[in-house]
N, C-alpha and C positions, 0 to 999 in steps of 0.2 A: 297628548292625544287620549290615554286612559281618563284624565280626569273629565275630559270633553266628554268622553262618550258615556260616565258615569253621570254628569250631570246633566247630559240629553234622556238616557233611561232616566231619569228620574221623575223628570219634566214630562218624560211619555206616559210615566205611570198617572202623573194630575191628569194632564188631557183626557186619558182615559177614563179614569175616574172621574171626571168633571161627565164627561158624557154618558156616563151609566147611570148617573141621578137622577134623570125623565123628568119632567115638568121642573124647571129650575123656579117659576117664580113657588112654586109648592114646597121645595127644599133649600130656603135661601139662605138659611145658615150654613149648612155644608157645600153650597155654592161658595160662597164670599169666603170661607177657609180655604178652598180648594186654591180659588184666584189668591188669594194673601200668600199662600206657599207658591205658588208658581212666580209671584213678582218679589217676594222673597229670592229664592233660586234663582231668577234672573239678575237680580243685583248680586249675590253671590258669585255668581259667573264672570259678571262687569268688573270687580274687586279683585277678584283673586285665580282667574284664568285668561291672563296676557293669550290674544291671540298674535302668533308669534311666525308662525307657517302658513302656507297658501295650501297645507292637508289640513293643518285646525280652523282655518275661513272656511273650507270647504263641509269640513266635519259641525261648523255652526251652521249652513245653511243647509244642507242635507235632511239635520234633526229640526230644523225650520220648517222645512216640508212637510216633513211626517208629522209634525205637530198638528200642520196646519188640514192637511188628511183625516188625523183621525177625528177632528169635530166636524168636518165639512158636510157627513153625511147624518150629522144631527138635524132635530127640528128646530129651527128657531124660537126656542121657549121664551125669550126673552125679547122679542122686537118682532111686530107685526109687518114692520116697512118691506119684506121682499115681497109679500101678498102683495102691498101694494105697485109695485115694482109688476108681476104678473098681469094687475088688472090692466094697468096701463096698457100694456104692448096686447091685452086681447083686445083691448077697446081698437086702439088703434090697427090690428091687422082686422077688425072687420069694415074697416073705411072711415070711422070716427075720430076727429079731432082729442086726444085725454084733455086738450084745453077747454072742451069746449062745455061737457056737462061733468058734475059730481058726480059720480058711485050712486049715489041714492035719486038721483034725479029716473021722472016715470022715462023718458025718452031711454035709457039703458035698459030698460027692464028686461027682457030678451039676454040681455048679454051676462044677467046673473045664472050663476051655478050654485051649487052645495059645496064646491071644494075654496075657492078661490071669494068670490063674494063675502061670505059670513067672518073672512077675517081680514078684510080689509079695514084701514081705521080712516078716522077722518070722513064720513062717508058725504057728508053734508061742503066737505070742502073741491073743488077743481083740485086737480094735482100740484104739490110747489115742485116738482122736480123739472128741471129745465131741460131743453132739447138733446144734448149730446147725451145726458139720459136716459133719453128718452130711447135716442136711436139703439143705445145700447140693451135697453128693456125689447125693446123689440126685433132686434137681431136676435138675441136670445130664443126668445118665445117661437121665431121663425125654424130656428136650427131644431130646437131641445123641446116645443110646446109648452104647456104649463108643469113647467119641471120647477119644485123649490130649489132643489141643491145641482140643477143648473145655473140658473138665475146667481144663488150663492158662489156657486164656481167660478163665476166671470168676475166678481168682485173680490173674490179671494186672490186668483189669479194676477188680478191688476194690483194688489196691495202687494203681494209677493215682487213681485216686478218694479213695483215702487222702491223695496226694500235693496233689492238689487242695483236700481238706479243710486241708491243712499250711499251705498258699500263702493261703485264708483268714480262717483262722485269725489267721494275719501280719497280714494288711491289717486285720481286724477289732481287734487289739490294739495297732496302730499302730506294729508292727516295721518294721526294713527286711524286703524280702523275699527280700534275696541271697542265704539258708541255702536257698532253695527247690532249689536247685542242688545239695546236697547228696542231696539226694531224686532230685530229676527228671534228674541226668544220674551220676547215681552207679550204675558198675556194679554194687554191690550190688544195687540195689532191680529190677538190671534182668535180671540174669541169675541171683535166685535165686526171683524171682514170676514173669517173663515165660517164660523158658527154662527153668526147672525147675517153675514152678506149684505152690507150694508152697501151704499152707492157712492159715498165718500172715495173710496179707494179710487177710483176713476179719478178723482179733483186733483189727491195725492200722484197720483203715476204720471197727467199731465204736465203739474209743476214741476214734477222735478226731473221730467224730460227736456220743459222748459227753459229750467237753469242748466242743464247737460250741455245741450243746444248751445245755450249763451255762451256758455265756456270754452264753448270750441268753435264759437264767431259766430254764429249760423244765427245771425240776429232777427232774422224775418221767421224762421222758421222753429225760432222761440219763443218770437209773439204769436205765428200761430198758435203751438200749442200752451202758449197761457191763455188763448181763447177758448180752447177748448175747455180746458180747466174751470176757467168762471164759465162757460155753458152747463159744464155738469155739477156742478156747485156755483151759487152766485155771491158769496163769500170772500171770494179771493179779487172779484171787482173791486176792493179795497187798494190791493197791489199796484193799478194802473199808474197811479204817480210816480210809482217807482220804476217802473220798466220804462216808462218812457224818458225818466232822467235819465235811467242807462242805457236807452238804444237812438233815444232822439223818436220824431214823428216820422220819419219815412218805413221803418219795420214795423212801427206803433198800428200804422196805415194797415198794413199786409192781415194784424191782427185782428182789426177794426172789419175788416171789409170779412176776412170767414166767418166774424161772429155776427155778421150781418145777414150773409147769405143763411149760418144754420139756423138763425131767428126765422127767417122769413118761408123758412120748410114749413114751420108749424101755427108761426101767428099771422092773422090778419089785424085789423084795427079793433074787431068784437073780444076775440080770444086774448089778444091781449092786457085790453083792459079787465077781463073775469080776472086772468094771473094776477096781475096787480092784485085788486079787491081781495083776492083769496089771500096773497099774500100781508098784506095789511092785516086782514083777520087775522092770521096766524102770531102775526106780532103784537095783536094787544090784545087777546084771548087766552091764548097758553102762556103756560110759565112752569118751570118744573128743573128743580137742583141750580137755582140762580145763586149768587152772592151778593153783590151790591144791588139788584133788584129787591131782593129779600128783604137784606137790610136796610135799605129806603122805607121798604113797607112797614118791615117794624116799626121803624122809628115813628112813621105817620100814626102807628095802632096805638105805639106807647104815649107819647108824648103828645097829640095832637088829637088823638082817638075819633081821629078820619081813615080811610079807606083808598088811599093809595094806589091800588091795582092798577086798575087803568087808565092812570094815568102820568106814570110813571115812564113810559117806552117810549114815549116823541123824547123826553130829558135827554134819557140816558142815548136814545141815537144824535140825540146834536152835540153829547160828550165825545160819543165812537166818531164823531167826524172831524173835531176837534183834534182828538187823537190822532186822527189819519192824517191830518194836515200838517203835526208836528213832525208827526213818524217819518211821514214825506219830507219834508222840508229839513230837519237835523239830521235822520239817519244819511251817514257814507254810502255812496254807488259807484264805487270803485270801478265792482267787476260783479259777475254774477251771484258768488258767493253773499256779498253785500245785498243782493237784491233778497237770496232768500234770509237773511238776517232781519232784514226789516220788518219782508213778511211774516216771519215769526211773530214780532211782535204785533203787527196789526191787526192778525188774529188770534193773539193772547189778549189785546184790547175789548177786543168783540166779544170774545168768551166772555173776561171778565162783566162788560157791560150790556152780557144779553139777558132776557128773560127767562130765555129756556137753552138747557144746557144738557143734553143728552149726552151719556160719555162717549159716544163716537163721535160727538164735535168735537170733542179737543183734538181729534185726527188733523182738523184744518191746522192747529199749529204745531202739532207734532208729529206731522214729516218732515221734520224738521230736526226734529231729535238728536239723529247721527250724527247731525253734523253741528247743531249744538247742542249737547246735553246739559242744558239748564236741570238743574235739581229741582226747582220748582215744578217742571213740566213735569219729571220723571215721576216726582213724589202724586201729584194730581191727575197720569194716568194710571196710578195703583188704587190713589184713593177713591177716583170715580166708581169704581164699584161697590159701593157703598150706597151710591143714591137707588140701583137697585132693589135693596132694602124695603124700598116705598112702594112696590108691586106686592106684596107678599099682606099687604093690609088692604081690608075690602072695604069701604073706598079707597081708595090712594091714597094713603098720607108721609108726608116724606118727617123722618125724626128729628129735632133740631138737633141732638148731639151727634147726627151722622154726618150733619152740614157741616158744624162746627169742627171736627172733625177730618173732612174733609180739606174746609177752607183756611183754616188757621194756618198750620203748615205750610199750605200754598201760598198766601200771600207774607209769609214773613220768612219763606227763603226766596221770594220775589221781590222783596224788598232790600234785601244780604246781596242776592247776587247784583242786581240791580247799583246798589252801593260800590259792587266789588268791578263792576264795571264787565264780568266774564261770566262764562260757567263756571259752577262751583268743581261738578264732577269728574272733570278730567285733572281737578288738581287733587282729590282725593284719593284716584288709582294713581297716579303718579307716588304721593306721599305714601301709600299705603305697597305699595311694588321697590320702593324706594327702602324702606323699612325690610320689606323680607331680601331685599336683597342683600343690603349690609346684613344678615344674619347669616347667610350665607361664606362671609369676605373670612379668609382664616385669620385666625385670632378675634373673631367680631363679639364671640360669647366673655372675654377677659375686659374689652372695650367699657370704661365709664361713662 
């Protein structure tokens, strides 16, 4: 318990610390040291403090909380999205479709302010967030108004509850529950839902109520909420071939028809097709901390000394379908467990093979974490902050050696574990728990 609560003060003092440095992309270097000790400390934790009691579960989630407390009432220095997230739901509680004009379009004009306007991004784009985020942007807005660190709240809130679902999960499948650490004191989950309120968390707390659900039969009412999950993320639409090998078409159906009905709240045949278009744009316009995008494009600049860009994103999506089709068709669907295995990887695919890779997308495949702690993942949401980095240069430019950096490691314990057919990391606290504890055995210090 002492060492817990030493290594939770510890962790309170970054957070705090993290949030006393005001404009983070202005002090990026004492940012990214702050993040490196705190995901330091968290592997520290994972290593070498077995949670052992249902007082040190509780002593990890407690200082989970507070962690996630003290940055909640920062500003979002680093991610413009909950503005956007506000615009939404003002557009929409004054009778306005968010599908239907851009931010900058004249028909809005009225609805611009000085607070909320001037930092929305994208302004030229339709909204890409889909309905059950919608409804959630705008519940918000109704209860709280144009509150930032409300808005942040709800998404904080639903990632904390995600992590909760993780941790039972564990206990109901009869894991250890050491990976929960991974979650509940990983500066990922904590400064890209708590500090920046991101809308991912919603996709995250669905699924994995979804797989809860599964596990405990409720098979219609697990494909509801995997609908809900790809409404507020359309991401995890990948999933679909898997749940229905595990539930069959008739709970598939149950699924099918809510994500019909929350479709049909917001699109007609006009609004629809903008989302599309918009989103199209979005996929062969931006690009930013890709891997195999990048390197495609290199290779076209070096070798070929053509220009690549765009035209690279139709490939690399008929690779992610390829992918989905194998993923689907060889991975096990045992039981629900299997289901979120799969999904791991179908959105480790996507990561890999998208253009734009914001570090709160690798949230799509690691909520998944707990319950597999892949070392690949772990190590790439430490390193993601790194790309970062690329805001602190006026224009944007991202460093090649922070990529490199970043992706090297990642795909060559993705390639080990992959080999090894498991996670690396639970055989490491084994081996390493293993070790201290034969130091412990008497006579273990005379032992050759």
């Amino acid at each position: 318990m002492l060492k817990f609560a030493s290594a939770g003060l510890v962790m309170e003092l970054l957070w705090t610390a993290t949030r006393s440095l005001g404009p983070l992309r202005e002090r990026t270097l004492p940012f990214l040291i702050l993040m490196g000790l705190a995901f330091a400390l968290c592997l520290w934790t994972y290593f070498r403090l077995p949670i052992r009691t249902k007082r040190e579960a509780w002593l990890v989630f407690g200082f989970a909380l507070l962690f996630r407390l003290t940055v909640l009432f920062a500003p979002p220095h680093q991610s413009e999205d909950v503005f956007r997230y506000l615009w939404d739901a003002k557009v929409a509680s004054s009778g306005i479709n968010p599908y239907r004009y851009p931010p900058n379009a004249p028909e809005l004009e009225k609805e611009r302010d000085g607070g909320i306007y001037p930092m929305v991004n994208s302004k030229p784009y339709i909204t890409a967030y889909p309905p059950v985020s919608q409804l959630l942007f705008r519940l918000c807005f109704t209860v709280f108004g144009p509150s930032v660190t409300a808005m942040k709240a709800v998404f904080s809130i639903l990632e904390f509850l995600a992590v909760l679902l993780a941790w039972r999960l564990l206990v109901l499948w009869g894991c250890s529950v050491q990976p929960i650490l991974l979650a509940a004191w990983h500066p990922f989950f904590i400064f890209e839902f708590s500090a920046s309120g991101h809308s991912d968390s919603a996709m995250m707390f669905l699924i994995l109520l979804s797989i809860y659900v599964l596990s405990r039969g409720g098979n219609a009412l697990g494909m509801v909420s995997y609908a809900g999950a790809v409404l507020a993320k359309l991401h995890p639409a990948l999933w679909f071939p898997v749940y229905v090998r595990r539930t069959g078409w008739k709970p598939a159906a149950a699924g099918i028809a809510a994500a019909a009905g929350l479709t049909l709240i917001y699109f007609d045949a006009g609004s629809w097709l903008r989302y599309l278009n918009s989103l199209g744009l979005y996929f062969r316009l931006f690009e930013f901390n890709a891997s195999i995008h990048y390197l495609i494009r290199w290779i076209g600049h070096w070798a070929m000394s053509e220009s690549w860009d765009k035209v690279i994103g139709p490939y690399l999506g008929a690779a992610l379908l390829v992918a989905t089709i194998l993923i689907a068709w060889k991975f096990p669907v045992r039981n629900a467990r299997d289901i979120l295995h799969a999904g791991f990887w179908l959105m480790t695919a996507d990561l890999c093979l998208a253009t734009t890779v914001h570090p709160w997308y690798l949230s799509w495949a690691a909520l998944a974490l707990p319950i597999f702690p892949y070392a690949f993942m772990t190590y790439w949401t430490g390193a993601c902050f790194l790309s970062y980095l690329a805001y602190s240069f006026h224009p944007v430019y991202e460093p090649a050696w922070a990529l490199l950096l970043e992706y090297i490691p990642v795909y060559g314990l993705m390639a080990w574990e992959i080999w090894r057919r498991r996670p690396l990391m639970p055989v490491l606290f084994e081996r390493r728990n293993s070790r201290a504890e034969e130091k412990t055995l008497p006579g273990a210090a005379s032992q050759g």
